[in-house]
SELO-332232 format. One line per 2 residues: number of its first residue (from 0); their letters; for each residue x, y, z of N, C-alpha, C. Coordinates in nm, 3 decimals. Layout:
BEGIN
NUM = a = X:Y:Z:X:Y:Z:X:Y:Z  ... .
REM end
This chain:
BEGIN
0 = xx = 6.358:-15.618:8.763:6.403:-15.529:8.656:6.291:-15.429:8.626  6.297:-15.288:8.646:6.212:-15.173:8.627:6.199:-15.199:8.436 .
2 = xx = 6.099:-15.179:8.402:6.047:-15.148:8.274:5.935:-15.058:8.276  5.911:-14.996:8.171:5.772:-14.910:8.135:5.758:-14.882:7.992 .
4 = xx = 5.668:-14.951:7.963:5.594:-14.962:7.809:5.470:-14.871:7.810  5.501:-14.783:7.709:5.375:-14.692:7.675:5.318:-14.711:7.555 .
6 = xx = 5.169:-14.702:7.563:5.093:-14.718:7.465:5.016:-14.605:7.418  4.948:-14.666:7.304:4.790:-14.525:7.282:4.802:-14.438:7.242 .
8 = xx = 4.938:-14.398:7.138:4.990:-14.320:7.071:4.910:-14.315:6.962  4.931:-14.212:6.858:4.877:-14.208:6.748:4.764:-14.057:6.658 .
10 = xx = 4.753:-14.070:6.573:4.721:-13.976:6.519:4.563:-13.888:6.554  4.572:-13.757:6.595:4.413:-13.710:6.650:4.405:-13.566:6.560 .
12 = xx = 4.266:-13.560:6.549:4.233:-13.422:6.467:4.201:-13.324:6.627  4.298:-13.193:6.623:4.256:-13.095:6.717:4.152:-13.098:6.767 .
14 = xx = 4.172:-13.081:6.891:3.993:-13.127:6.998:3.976:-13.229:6.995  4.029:-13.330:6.932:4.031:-13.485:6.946:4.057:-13.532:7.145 .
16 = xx = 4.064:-13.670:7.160:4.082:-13.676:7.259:4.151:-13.868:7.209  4.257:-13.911:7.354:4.390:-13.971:7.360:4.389:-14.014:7.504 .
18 = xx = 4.410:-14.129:7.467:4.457:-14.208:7.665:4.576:-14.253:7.624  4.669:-14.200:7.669:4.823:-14.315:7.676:4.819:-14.414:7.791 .
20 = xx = 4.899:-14.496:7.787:4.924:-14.584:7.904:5.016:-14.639:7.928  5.074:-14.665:8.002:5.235:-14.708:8.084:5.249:-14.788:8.141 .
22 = xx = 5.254:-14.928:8.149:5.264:-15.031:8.204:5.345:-15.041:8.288  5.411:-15.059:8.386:5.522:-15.055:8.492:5.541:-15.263:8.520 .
24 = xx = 5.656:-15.231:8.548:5.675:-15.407:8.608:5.802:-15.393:8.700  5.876:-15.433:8.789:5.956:-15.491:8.865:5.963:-15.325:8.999 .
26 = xx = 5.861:-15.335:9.003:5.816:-15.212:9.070:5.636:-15.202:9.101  5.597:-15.134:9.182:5.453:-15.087:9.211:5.451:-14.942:9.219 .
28 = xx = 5.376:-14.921:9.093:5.366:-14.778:9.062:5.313:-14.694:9.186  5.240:-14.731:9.300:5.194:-14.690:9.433:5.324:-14.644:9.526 .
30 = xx = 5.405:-14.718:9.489:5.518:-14.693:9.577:5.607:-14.564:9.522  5.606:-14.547:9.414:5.725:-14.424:9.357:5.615:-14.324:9.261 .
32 = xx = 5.659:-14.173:9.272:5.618:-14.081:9.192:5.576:-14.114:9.051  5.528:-14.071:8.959:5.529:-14.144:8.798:5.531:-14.029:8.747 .
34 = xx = 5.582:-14.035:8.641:5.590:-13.867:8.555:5.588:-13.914:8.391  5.479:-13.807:8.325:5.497:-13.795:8.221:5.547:-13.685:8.159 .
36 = xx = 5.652:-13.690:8.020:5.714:-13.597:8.009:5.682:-13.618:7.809  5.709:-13.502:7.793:5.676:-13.476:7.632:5.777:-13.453:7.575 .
38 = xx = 5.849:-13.512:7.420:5.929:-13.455:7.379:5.871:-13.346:7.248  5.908:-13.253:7.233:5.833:-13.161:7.107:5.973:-13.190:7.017 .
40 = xx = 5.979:-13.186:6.887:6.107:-13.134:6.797:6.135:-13.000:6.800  6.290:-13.071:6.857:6.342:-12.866:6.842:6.360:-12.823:6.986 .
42 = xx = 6.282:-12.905:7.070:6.291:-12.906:7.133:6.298:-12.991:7.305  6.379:-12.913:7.432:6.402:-13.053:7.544:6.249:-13.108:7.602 .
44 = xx = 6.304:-13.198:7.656:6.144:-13.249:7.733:6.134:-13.144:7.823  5.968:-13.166:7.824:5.883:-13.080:7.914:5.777:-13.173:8.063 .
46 = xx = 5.785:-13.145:8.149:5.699:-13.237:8.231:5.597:-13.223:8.194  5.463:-13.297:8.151:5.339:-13.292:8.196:5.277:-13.312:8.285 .
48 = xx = 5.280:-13.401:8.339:5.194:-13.430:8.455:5.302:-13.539:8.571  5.250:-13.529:8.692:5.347:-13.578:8.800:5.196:-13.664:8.896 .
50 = xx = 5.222:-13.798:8.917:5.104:-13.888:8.985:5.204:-13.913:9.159  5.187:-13.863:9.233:5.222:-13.861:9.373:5.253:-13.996:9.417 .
52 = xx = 5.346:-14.046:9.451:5.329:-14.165:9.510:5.228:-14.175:9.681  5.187:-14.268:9.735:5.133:-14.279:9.772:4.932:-14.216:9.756 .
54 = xx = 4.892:-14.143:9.798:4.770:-14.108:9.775:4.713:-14.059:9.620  4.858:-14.082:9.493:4.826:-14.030:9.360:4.762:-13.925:9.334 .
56 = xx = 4.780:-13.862:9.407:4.760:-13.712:9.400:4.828:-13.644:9.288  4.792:-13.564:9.188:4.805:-13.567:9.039:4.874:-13.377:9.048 .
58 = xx = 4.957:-13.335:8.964:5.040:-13.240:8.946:5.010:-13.254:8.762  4.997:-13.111:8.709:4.994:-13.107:8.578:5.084:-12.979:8.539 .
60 = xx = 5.146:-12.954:8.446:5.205:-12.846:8.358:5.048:-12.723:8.326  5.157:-12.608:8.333:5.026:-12.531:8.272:4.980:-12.511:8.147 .
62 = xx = 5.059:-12.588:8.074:5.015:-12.560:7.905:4.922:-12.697:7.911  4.899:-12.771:8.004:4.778:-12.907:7.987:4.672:-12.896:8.116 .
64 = xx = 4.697:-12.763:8.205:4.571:-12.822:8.294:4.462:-12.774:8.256  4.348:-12.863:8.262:4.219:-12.821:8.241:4.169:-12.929:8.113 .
66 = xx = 4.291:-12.973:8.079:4.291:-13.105:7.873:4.317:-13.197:7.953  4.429:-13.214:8.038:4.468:-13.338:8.034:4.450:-13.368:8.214 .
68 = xx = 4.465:-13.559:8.208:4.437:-13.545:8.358:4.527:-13.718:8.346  4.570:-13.707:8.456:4.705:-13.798:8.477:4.624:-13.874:8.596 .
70 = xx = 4.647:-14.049:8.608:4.590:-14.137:8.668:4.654:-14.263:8.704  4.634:-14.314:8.795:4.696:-14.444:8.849:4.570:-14.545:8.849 .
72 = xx = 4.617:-14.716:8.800:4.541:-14.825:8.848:4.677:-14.877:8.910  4.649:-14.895:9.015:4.757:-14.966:9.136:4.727:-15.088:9.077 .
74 = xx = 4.607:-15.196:9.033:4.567:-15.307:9.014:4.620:-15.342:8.935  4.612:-15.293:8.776:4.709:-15.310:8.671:4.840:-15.291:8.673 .
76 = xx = 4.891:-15.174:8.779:5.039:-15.117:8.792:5.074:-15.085:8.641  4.996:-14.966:8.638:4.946:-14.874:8.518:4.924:-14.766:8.530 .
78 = xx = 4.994:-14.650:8.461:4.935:-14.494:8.464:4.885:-14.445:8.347  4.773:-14.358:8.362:4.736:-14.329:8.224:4.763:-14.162:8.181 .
80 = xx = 4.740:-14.131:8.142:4.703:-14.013:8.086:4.625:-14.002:7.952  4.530:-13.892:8.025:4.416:-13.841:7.960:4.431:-13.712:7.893 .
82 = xx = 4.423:-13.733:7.751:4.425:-13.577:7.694:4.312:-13.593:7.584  4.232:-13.436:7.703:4.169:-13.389:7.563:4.181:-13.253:7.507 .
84 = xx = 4.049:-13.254:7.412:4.090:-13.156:7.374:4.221:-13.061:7.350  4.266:-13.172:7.227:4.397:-13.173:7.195:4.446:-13.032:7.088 .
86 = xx = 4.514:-12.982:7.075:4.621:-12.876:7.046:4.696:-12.919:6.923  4.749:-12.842:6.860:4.848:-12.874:6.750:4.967:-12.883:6.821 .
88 = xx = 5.038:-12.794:6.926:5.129:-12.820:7.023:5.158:-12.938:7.097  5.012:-13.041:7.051:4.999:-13.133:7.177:5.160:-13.250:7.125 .
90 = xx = 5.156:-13.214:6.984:5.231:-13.316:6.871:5.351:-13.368:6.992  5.394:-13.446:6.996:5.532:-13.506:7.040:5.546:-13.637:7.058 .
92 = xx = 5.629:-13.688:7.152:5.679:-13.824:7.186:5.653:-13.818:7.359  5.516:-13.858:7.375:5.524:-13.884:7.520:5.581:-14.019:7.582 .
94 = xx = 5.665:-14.001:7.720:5.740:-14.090:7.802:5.672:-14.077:7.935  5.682:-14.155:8.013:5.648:-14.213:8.136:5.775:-14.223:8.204 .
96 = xx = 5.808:-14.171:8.322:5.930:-14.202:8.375:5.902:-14.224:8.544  6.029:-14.274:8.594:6.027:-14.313:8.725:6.151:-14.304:8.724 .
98 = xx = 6.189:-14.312:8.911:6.351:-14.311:8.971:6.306:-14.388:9.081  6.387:-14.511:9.034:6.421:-14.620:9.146:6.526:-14.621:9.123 .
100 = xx = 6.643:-14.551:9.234:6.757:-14.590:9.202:6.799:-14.487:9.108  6.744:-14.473:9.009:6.791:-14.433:8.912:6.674:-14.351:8.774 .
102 = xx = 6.694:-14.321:8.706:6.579:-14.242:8.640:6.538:-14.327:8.534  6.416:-14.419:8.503:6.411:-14.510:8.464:6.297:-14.470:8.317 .
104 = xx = 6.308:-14.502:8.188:6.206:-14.423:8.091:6.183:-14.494:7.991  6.036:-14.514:7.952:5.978:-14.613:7.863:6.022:-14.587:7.704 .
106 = xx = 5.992:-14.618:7.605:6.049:-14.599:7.471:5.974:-14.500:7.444  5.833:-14.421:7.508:5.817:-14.348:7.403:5.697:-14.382:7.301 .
108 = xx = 5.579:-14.277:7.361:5.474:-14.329:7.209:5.425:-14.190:7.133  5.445:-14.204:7.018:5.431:-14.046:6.955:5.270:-14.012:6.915 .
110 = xx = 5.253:-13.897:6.953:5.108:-13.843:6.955:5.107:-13.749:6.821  5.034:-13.737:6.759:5.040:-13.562:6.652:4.880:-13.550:6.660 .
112 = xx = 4.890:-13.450:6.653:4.764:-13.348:6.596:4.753:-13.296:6.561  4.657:-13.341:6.388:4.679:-13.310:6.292:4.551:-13.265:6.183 .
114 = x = 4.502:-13.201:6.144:4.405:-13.179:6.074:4.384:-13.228:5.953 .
REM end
């Protein structure tokens, strides 16, 4: 059974800095693409960052490259993402997703940045 639990949500002052993390199970995150995606209010999800399956070779959005940096532990069967130097834009509900089969997406951990 595919699951993905995200963590490491929570409140940052602009320029702050944030690791989320995504636990994966009935799957090996090595084997399939991993994607994180943002929800803003008001508005649809946006991709952030894309972790390659096989060699994890990392893909970012342009409103995060250069802040944020997207990562695999094959050992844990765990992806992280790294954001710094955080934005008032950064605010949302980040998800972790995968497609095995099917398009598979964690609950969701909400970030703000907030002064």
């Amino acid at each position: 059974q595919v699951q993905l639990v995200e963590s490491g949500g929570g409140l940052v002052q602009p320029g702050g800095s944030l690791r989320l993390s995504c636990v994966a199970s009935g799957f090996a995150v090595s084997d399939y693409a991993m994607t994180w995606y943002r929800q803003v209010p008001g508005k649809g999800r946006e991709l952030v960052a894309l972790i390659s399956w096989g060699d994890g070779s990392t893909t970012h959005a342009g409103s995060v490259k250069g802040r944020f940096a997207a990562s695999r532990d094959n050992a844990k069967n765990t992806v992280y993402l790294q954001m710094n130097k955080r934005k008032f834009e950064d605010t949302g509900v980040y998800y972790c997703s995968v497609h095995v089969g099917r398009d598979y997406w964690g609950q969701g951990t909400q970030v703000t940045v907030s002064s």
